[in-house]
C-alpha positions as CSV (number, residue, x, y, z in Angstrom):
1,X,105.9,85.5,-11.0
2,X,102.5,83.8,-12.5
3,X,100.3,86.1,-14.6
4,X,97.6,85.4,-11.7
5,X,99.7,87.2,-9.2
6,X,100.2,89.7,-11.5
7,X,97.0,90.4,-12.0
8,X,95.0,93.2,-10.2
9,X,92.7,91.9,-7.4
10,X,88.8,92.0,-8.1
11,X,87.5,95.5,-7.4
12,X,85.5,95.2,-3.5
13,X,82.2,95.9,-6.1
14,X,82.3,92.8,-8.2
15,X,83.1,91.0,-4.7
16,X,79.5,92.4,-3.3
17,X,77.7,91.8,-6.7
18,X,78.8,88.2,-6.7
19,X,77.6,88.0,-3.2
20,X,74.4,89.6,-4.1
21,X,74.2,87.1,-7.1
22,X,74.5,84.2,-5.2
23,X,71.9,85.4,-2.5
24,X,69.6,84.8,-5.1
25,X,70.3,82.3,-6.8
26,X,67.4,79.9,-6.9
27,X,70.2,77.0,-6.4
28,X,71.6,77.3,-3.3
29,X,70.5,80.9,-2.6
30,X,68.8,82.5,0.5
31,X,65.3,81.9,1.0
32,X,64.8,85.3,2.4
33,X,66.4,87.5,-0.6
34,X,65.0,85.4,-3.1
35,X,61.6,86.9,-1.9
36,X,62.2,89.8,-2.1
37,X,61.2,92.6,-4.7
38,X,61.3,95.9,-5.4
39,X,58.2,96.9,-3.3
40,X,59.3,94.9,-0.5
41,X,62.6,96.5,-0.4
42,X,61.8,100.1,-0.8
43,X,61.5,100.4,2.9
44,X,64.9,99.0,3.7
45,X,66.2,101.3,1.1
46,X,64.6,104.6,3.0
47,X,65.7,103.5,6.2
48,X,69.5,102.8,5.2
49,X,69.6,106.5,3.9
50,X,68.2,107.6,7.1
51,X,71.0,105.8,9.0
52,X,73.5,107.6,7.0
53,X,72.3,110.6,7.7
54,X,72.2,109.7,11.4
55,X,75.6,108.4,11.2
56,X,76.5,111.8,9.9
57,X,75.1,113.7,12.2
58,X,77.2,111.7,14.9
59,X,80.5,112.3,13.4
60,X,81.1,108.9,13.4
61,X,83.1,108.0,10.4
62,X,83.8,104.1,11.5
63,X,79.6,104.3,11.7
64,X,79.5,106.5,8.2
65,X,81.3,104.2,6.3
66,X,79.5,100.8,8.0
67,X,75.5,102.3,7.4
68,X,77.2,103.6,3.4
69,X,77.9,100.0,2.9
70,X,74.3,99.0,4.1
71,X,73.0,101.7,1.3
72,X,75.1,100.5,-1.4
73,X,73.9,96.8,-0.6
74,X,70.1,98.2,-1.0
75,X,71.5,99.7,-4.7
76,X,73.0,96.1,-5.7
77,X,69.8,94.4,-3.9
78,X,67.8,96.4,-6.2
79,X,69.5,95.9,-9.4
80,X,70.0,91.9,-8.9
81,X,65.8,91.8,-8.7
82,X,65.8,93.9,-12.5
83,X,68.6,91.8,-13.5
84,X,66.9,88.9,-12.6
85,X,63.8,90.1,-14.3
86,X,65.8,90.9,-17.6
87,X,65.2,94.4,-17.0
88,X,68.5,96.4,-16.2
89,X,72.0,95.0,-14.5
90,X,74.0,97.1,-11.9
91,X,76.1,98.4,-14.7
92,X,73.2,100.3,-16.3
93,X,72.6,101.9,-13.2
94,X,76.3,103.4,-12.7
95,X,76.7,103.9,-16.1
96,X,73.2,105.9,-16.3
97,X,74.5,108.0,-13.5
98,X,77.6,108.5,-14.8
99,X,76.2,110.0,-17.9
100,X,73.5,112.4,-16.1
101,X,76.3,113.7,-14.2
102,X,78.4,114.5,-17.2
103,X,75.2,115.6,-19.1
104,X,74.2,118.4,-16.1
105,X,78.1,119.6,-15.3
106,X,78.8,120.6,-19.0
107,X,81.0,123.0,-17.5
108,X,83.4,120.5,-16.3
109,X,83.2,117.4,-18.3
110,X,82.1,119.3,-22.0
111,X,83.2,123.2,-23.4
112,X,80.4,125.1,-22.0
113,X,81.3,127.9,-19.8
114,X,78.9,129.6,-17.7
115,X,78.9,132.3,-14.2
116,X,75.5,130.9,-12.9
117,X,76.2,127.0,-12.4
118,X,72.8,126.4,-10.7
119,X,70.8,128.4,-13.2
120,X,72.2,125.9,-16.0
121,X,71.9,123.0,-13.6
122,X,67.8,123.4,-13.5
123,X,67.9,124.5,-17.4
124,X,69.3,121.0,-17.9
125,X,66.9,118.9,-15.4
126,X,64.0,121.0,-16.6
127,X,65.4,119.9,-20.5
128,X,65.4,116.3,-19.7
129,X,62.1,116.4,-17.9
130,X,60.5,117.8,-20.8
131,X,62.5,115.2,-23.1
132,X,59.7,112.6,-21.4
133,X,56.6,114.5,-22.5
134,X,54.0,117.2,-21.6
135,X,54.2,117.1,-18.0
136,X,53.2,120.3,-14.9
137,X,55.8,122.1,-12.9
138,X,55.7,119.4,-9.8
139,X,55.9,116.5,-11.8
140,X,59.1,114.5,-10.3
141,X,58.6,114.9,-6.4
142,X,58.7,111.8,-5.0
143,X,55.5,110.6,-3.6
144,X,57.9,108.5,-1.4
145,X,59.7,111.4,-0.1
146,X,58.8,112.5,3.9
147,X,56.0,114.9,4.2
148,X,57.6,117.5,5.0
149,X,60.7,117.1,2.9
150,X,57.7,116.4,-0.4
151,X,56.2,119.6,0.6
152,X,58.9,122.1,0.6
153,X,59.9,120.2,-2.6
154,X,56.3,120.8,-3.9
155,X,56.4,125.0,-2.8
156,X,60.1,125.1,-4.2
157,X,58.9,123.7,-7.5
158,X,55.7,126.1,-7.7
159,X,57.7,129.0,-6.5
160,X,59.9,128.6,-10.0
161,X,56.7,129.5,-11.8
162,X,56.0,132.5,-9.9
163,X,53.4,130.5,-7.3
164,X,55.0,131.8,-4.3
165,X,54.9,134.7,-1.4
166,X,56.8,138.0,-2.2
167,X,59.0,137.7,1.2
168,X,58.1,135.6,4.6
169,X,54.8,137.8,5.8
170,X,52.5,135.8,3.4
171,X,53.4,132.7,4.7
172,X,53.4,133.8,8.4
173,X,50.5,135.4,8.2
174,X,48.6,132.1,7.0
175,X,49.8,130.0,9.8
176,X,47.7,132.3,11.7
177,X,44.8,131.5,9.2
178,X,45.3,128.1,9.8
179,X,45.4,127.9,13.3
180,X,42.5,129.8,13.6
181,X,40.9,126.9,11.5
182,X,41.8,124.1,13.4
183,X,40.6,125.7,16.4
184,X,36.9,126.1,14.3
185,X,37.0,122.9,12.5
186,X,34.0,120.5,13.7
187,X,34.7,117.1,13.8
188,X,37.8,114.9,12.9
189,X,38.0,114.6,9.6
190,X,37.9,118.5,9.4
191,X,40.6,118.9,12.3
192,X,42.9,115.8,10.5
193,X,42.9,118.4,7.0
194,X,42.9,121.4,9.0
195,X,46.3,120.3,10.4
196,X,47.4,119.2,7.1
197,X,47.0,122.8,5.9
198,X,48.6,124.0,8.9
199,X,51.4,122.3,8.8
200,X,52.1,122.8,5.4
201,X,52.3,126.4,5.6
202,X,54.7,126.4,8.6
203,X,57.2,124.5,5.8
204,X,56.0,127.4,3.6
205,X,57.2,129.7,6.0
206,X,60.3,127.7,6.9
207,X,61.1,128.0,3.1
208,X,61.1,131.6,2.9
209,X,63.3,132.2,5.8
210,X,65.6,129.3,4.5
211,X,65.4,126.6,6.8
212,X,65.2,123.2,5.8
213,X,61.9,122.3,7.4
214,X,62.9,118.4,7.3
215,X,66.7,119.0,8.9
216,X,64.8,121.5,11.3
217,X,61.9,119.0,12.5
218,X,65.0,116.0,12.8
219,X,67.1,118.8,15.1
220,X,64.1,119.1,17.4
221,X,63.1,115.4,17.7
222,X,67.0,115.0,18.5
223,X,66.9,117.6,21.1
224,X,63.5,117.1,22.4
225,X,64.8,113.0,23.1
226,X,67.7,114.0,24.4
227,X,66.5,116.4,27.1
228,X,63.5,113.8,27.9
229,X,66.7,111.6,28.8
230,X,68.3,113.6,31.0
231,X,64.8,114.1,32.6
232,X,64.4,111.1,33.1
233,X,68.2,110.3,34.8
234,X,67.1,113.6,37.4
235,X,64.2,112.0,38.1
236,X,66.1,108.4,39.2
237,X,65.2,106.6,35.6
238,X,61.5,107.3,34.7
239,X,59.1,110.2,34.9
240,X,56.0,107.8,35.6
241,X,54.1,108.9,38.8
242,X,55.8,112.3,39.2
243,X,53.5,115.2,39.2
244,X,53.0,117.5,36.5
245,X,55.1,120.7,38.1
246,X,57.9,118.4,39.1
247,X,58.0,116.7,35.3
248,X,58.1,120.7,34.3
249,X,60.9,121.7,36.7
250,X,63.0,118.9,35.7
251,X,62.5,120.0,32.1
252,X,63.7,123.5,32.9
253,X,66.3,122.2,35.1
254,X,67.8,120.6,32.0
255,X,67.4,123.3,29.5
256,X,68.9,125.2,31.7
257,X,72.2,123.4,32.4
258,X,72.4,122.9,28.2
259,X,72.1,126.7,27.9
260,X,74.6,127.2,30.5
């Protein structure tokens, strides 16, 4: 047998890392990719990690493993562009992660030994954060991040200092306060902050009777579509020209038969 068949195969990475290499090549690359940078990726990048999570929520795992793929590819796409740059290769990036995961689970990969694992889990993360410098108690949430997702993130981080509600009464009370203020605001600039402020204090209030404002919002846009569909298949295909009172009884018709 020749040493090359006895050699292991290339791992399926450095297969998609060549591929990614030659994508942008300047000699024989593709136009596309080799325009591309970090700031005109970022979007792809977000969407992929929404598709997983879609994929997820389907149970798919043919579709799970198909939009993981499409994430990874954003990871390599992104550290090709530094590589290219001179900046950091693909290896920097796993091996950065591997050692910030060995770093925070001392408990597994060093000798520490400890009964609260997420206590020493933030101890850690707040170490390294203050291993960069001087920096406030929200510093690190993701401007990027969705709105809602960013604000719970923002209240969670607060809270940790002692800037929160005692229990869920503060928190319900102001989206009372803040109703009552969009309903008084003059003009739209007033009425576009006012809803700000209302919204963030339903998250508030989400947070302190532990739901997951973003996971919440996604559940209710899933079911909201999915009932307007079924609307819609009562009603022969669309909804356009029906009255208001049929529309309604067509939406009650279906939340009835899910219910049922």
């Amino acid at each position: 047998m020749s040493s090359d068949a006895a050699s292991p195969p290339n791992p399926p990475i450095d297969r998609l890392l060549a591929i990614m290499r030659q994508l942008r090549n300047p000699d024989g690359g593709c136009e596309w990719d080799l325009a591309q940078d970090f700031e005109t990726i970022a979007p792809y990048t977000i969407e992929e990690a929404y598709e997983v999570a879609d994929a997820i929520a389907g149970g798919d795992s043919a579709a799970i493993c198909d939009e993981l793929g499409d994430l990874l590819l954003q990871v390599v796409f992104h550290a090709q562009i530094a590589a290219d740059r001179g900046l950091f290769g693909f290896d920097d990036v796993a091996n950065a992660i591997s050692a910030k995961m060995e770093r925070r689970h001392p408990h597994i990969f060093g000798d520490v030994t400890t009964a609260d694992v997420r206590q020493q889990w933030e101890a850690i993360k707040a170490a390294e954060r203050a291993a960069d410098g001087p920096q406030g108690a929200l510093a690190g949430v993701a401007l990027s991040l969705p709105a809602l997702l960013r604000a719970q993130k923002l209240q969670g981080r607060a809270a940790r200092v002692g800037f929160d509600w005692p229990d869920a009464d503060g928190p319900r009370d102001k989206i009372a306060e803040e109703l009552a203020e969009v309903a008084e605001a003059d003009g739209d600039a007033a009425r576009h902050e006012e809803i700000g402020d209302l919204l963030f204090a339903v998250v508030n209030y989400a947070r302190k009777l532990g739901v997951d404002a973003e996971d919440a919002l996604r559940e209710a846009n899933a079911k909201f579509a999915r009932r307007f569909a079924a609307m819609e298949t009562r009603a022969g295909g669309s909804l356009a020209g029906l009255p208001l009172d049929a529309q309604e009884a067509h939406w009650v018709a279906v939340k009835k038969a899910e219910r049922g």
